[in-house]
Steps between C-alpha positions, in 0.01 A plus 500: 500500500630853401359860609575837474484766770554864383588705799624157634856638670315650841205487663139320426741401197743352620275312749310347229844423315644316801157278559480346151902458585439274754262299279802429333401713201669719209457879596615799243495795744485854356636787598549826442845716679566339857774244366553426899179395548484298204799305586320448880245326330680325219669344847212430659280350218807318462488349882172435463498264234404698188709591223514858493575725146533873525394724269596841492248748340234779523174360377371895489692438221453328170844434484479355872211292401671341176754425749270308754303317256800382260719378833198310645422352087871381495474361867219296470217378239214498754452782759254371736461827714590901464435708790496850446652649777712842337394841653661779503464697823475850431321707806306803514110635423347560171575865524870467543614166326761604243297346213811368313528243794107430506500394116872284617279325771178439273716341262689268787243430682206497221521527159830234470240202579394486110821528323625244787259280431465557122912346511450267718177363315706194316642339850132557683349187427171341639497484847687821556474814684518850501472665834494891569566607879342786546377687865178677679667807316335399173117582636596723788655834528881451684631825621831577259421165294388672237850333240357195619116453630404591096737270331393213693157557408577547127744128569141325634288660232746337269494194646168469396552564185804285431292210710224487236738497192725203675174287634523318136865467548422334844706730647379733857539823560384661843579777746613428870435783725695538800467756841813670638851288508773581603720497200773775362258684272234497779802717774597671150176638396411606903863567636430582869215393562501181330532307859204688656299391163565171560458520886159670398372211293633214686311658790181586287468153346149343549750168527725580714824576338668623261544359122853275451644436154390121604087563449568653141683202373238268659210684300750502225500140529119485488473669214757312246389178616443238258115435625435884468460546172192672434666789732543778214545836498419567943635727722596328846522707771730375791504736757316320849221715444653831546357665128137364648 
Protein backbone atom coordinates (compact mmCIF):
# COMPACT_ATOMS: atom_id res chain seq x y z
CA UNK A 1 0.00 0.00 0.00
CA UNK A 2 1.30 3.53 -0.99
CA UNK A 3 -0.11 7.13 0.10
CA UNK A 4 0.64 10.50 -0.16
CA UNK A 5 0.48 13.16 2.54
CA UNK A 6 1.02 16.80 1.37
CA UNK A 7 1.90 18.85 4.36
CA UNK A 8 3.14 15.42 5.70
CA UNK A 9 6.70 16.80 7.40
CA UNK A 10 4.85 18.30 10.81
CA UNK A 11 1.90 18.17 12.44
CA UNK A 12 -1.71 16.37 11.70
CA UNK A 13 0.70 15.38 8.67
CA UNK A 14 3.13 13.90 9.87
CA UNK A 15 0.88 12.02 12.36
CA UNK A 16 -1.02 10.49 9.65
CA UNK A 17 2.42 9.72 7.80
CA UNK A 18 3.86 7.88 10.81
CA UNK A 19 0.43 5.66 11.40
CA UNK A 20 0.23 4.12 7.91
CA UNK A 21 4.25 3.70 8.76
CA UNK A 22 3.64 1.44 11.30
CA UNK A 23 1.26 -0.57 9.09
CA UNK A 24 4.28 -1.28 7.42
CA UNK A 25 3.29 0.85 4.43
CA UNK A 26 4.98 3.04 1.52
CA UNK A 27 4.55 6.83 2.48
CA UNK A 28 5.70 9.82 -0.09
CA UNK A 29 5.65 12.77 2.35
CA UNK A 30 5.50 16.31 0.91
CA UNK A 31 6.86 19.18 1.89
CA UNK A 32 7.35 22.44 1.31
CA UNK A 33 10.80 24.60 3.10
CA UNK A 34 11.46 22.99 6.67
CA UNK A 35 14.20 20.43 5.33
CA UNK A 36 14.73 19.69 9.32
CA UNK A 37 11.52 18.64 9.80
CA UNK A 38 11.36 16.62 6.84
CA UNK A 39 14.35 14.67 7.70
CA UNK A 40 12.55 14.15 11.50
CA UNK A 41 10.00 12.41 9.80
CA UNK A 42 11.80 10.66 6.99
CA UNK A 43 13.49 9.10 10.46
CA UNK A 44 10.61 8.40 12.05
CA UNK A 45 8.41 6.90 9.23
CA UNK A 46 11.48 5.08 8.85
CA UNK A 47 11.36 3.57 12.67
CA UNK A 48 8.08 2.92 12.30
CA UNK A 49 8.06 0.56 9.64
CA UNK A 50 7.10 2.54 6.52
CA UNK A 51 9.19 3.45 3.75
CA UNK A 52 9.33 7.03 3.68
CA UNK A 53 10.08 9.28 0.14
CA UNK A 54 10.41 13.01 0.39
CA UNK A 55 9.35 15.25 -1.92
CA UNK A 56 10.31 18.66 -2.00
CA UNK A 57 7.79 21.14 -3.60
CA UNK A 58 5.13 23.93 -3.37
CA UNK A 59 1.87 22.53 -4.60
CA UNK A 60 0.58 26.48 -4.71
CA UNK A 61 2.50 25.86 -7.50
CA UNK A 62 2.03 24.14 -10.80
CA UNK A 63 5.47 23.48 -10.96
CA UNK A 64 5.26 22.03 -7.24
CA UNK A 65 2.37 19.95 -8.23
CA UNK A 66 4.08 18.36 -11.47
CA UNK A 67 6.62 17.61 -8.98
CA UNK A 68 4.32 15.69 -6.44
CA UNK A 69 2.35 13.86 -8.88
CA UNK A 70 5.35 12.68 -11.28
CA UNK A 71 7.54 11.46 -7.95
CA UNK A 72 4.52 9.56 -6.50
CA UNK A 73 3.74 8.08 -10.63
CA UNK A 74 7.45 6.89 -10.68
CA UNK A 75 7.19 5.50 -7.01
CA UNK A 76 4.38 3.46 -7.31
CA UNK A 77 1.55 2.24 -9.92
CA UNK A 78 -1.31 2.22 -7.38
CA UNK A 79 -1.79 5.04 -4.79
CA UNK A 80 -4.25 3.75 -2.43
CA UNK A 81 -4.64 7.02 -0.29
CA UNK A 82 -3.74 11.03 -0.65
CA UNK A 83 -4.39 13.11 2.25
CA UNK A 84 -4.43 16.61 1.71
CA UNK A 85 -2.91 18.10 4.48
CA UNK A 86 -0.79 21.52 2.85
CA UNK A 87 -1.85 24.93 4.38
CA UNK A 88 -0.24 27.72 4.41
CA UNK A 89 -0.60 29.69 7.64
CA UNK A 90 -0.85 33.19 6.95
CA UNK A 91 -2.64 35.26 10.01
CA UNK A 92 -4.58 38.29 10.15
CA UNK A 93 -8.48 39.64 9.38
CA UNK A 94 -10.01 40.24 6.09
CA UNK A 95 -9.26 43.89 6.33
CA UNK A 96 -5.56 43.56 6.76
CA UNK A 97 -4.42 40.22 5.02
CA UNK A 98 -1.81 41.26 2.45
CA UNK A 99 -3.84 39.72 -0.42
CA UNK A 100 -0.73 38.40 -2.29
CA UNK A 101 -0.45 35.83 0.65
CA UNK A 102 -4.38 35.13 0.71
CA UNK A 103 -4.38 34.07 -3.13
CA UNK A 104 -0.66 31.91 -1.96
CA UNK A 105 -2.87 30.16 0.75
CA UNK A 106 -6.09 29.55 -1.52
CA UNK A 107 -3.93 27.96 -3.90
CA UNK A 108 -2.04 25.64 -1.03
CA UNK A 109 -4.61 24.94 0.79
CA UNK A 110 -7.55 24.91 -2.00
CA UNK A 111 -7.34 25.18 -5.41
CA UNK A 112 -4.04 22.52 -5.71
CA UNK A 113 -6.64 19.54 -4.92
CA UNK A 114 -7.70 19.40 -8.82
CA UNK A 115 -4.49 19.68 -10.59
CA UNK A 116 -3.24 17.12 -7.72
CA UNK A 117 -5.65 14.92 -8.41
CA UNK A 118 -6.00 15.49 -12.19
CA UNK A 119 -1.88 13.95 -12.08
CA UNK A 120 -2.38 11.62 -9.90
CA UNK A 121 -5.61 10.25 -11.75
CA UNK A 122 -3.55 7.19 -13.59
CA UNK A 123 -2.13 5.58 -10.09
CA UNK A 124 -5.81 6.15 -8.26
CA UNK A 125 -7.32 3.02 -8.99
CA UNK A 126 -10.61 1.43 -7.60
CA UNK A 127 -10.64 1.27 -4.13
CA UNK A 128 -8.77 4.48 -3.57
CA UNK A 129 -9.03 7.62 -1.73
CA UNK A 130 -8.85 11.12 -1.72
CA UNK A 131 -9.13 12.77 1.62
CA UNK A 132 -9.19 16.68 2.31
CA UNK A 133 -8.53 17.75 6.10
CA UNK A 134 -10.11 20.61 6.56
CA UNK A 135 -11.34 22.48 10.21
CA UNK A 136 -14.56 24.25 12.00
CA UNK A 137 -12.89 27.32 10.16
CA UNK A 138 -14.54 26.31 6.89
CA UNK A 139 -18.37 27.13 8.25
CA UNK A 140 -17.41 29.36 11.13
CA UNK A 141 -15.86 32.70 11.41
CA UNK A 142 -12.05 32.21 13.25
CA UNK A 143 -10.74 35.46 14.46
CA UNK A 144 -7.43 36.23 12.05
CA UNK A 145 -8.22 32.88 9.99
CA UNK A 146 -9.34 34.60 7.36
CA UNK A 147 -5.84 32.93 4.76
CA UNK A 148 -7.27 29.88 5.95
CA UNK A 149 -11.11 29.41 7.25
CA UNK A 150 -12.07 30.32 3.21
CA UNK A 151 -9.70 28.02 1.52
CA UNK A 152 -10.77 25.15 3.45
CA UNK A 153 -14.20 25.72 2.53
CA UNK A 154 -13.43 26.19 -1.20
CA UNK A 155 -10.99 22.47 -0.51
CA UNK A 156 -14.58 20.72 0.83
CA UNK A 157 -16.70 22.32 -1.85
CA UNK A 158 -14.24 20.69 -4.16
CA UNK A 159 -14.30 17.63 -2.70
CA UNK A 160 -17.62 17.32 -3.74
CA UNK A 161 -17.10 17.96 -6.89
CA UNK A 162 -14.06 15.81 -7.58
CA UNK A 163 -16.14 12.91 -5.48
CA UNK A 164 -18.90 12.78 -8.12
CA UNK A 165 -16.52 12.75 -11.20
CA UNK A 166 -14.27 9.78 -9.45
CA UNK A 167 -17.53 7.65 -8.11
CA UNK A 168 -17.30 5.83 -11.75
CA UNK A 169 -13.65 5.50 -11.27
CA UNK A 170 -14.43 3.84 -7.83
CA UNK A 171 -12.37 6.14 -6.36
CA UNK A 172 -13.58 8.47 -2.79
CA UNK A 173 -13.19 11.70 -2.19
CA UNK A 174 -14.35 13.31 1.24
CA UNK A 175 -13.56 16.08 3.70
CA UNK A 176 -12.43 15.36 7.40
CA UNK A 177 -13.08 18.19 9.65
CA UNK A 178 -11.13 18.57 12.65
CA UNK A 179 -11.46 21.13 16.06
CA UNK A 180 -8.33 22.83 17.44
CA UNK A 181 -4.82 20.71 17.52
CA UNK A 182 -2.09 21.52 18.55
CA UNK A 183 0.11 21.49 15.55
CA UNK A 184 2.84 24.24 14.17
CA UNK A 185 0.42 26.08 11.89
CA UNK A 186 -2.24 26.05 14.68
CA UNK A 187 0.78 28.22 17.42
CA UNK A 188 1.75 29.93 13.92
CA UNK A 189 -1.49 31.31 12.88
CA UNK A 190 -2.38 32.37 16.91
CA UNK A 191 1.25 33.04 18.27
CA UNK A 192 0.55 33.86 21.96
CA UNK A 193 -2.30 32.79 22.58
CA UNK A 194 -2.29 29.60 20.88
CA UNK A 195 -1.97 27.67 24.47
CA UNK A 196 -4.93 29.55 26.03
CA UNK A 197 -6.94 28.46 22.66
CA UNK A 198 -6.29 25.17 23.26
CA UNK A 199 -6.71 25.37 27.12
CA UNK A 200 -10.12 27.07 26.10
CA UNK A 201 -11.40 24.18 24.03
CA UNK A 202 -10.07 21.32 25.89
CA UNK A 203 -11.96 22.90 28.79
CA UNK A 204 -15.15 23.76 26.66
CA UNK A 205 -15.47 20.29 25.12
CA UNK A 206 -18.98 18.72 25.61
CA UNK A 207 -16.48 15.40 25.88
CA UNK A 208 -14.23 16.20 28.02
CA UNK A 209 -10.99 16.96 26.40
CA UNK A 210 -9.31 18.19 24.01
CA UNK A 211 -8.87 16.78 20.23
CA UNK A 212 -5.34 14.53 19.74
CA UNK A 213 -3.90 13.89 16.28
CA UNK A 214 -5.00 10.10 17.32
CA UNK A 215 -9.13 10.73 16.81
CA UNK A 216 -8.45 12.26 13.22
CA UNK A 217 -6.62 9.28 11.95
CA UNK A 218 -9.24 6.96 13.54
CA UNK A 219 -12.14 8.80 11.54
CA UNK A 220 -9.64 8.82 8.79
CA UNK A 221 -9.64 5.22 9.08
CA UNK A 222 -13.45 5.07 8.96
CA UNK A 223 -13.72 6.76 6.10
CA UNK A 224 -11.15 4.88 3.56
CA UNK A 225 -12.26 1.66 4.72
CA UNK A 226 -12.83 -0.96 2.30
CA UNK A 227 -16.68 -1.61 3.55
CA UNK A 228 -17.33 2.23 3.23
CA UNK A 229 -17.73 2.69 -0.05
CA UNK A 230 -20.81 4.41 -0.71
CA UNK A 231 -19.15 7.30 1.61
CA UNK A 232 -18.72 10.08 -1.25
CA UNK A 233 -18.27 13.44 -1.27
CA UNK A 234 -19.08 14.11 3.16
CA UNK A 235 -17.73 16.38 5.38
CA UNK A 236 -16.77 14.66 8.84
CA UNK A 237 -16.55 16.73 11.55
CA UNK A 238 -14.25 15.48 14.46
CA UNK A 239 -14.21 17.84 17.03
CA UNK A 240 -16.05 16.04 20.52
CA UNK A 241 -18.84 18.19 19.96
CA UNK A 242 -17.31 21.50 20.42
CA UNK A 243 -18.74 23.15 16.70
CA UNK A 244 -22.37 21.79 18.18
Amino acid sequence: MTILVTGGSSGIGRAIAVHWAGLGHDVIVNYHANDGAAEETKQVVAAAGGRPVLVKADVGTQDGVRAVTEAVRRETEVLDLYVHCAALAVTGGALEVDPTLLAQAIAVNGTSLVPLVQGLLPVLQRGSSVVYISSRGARSVVPSYVALGPSKSLGEALIRYLAVELAPHGVRANTIAAGPLDTPAFRTMFGDSAQARLDGAAAANPSGRGLGFDDVIAALELITAPQNVMIQGQTLMVDGGISL
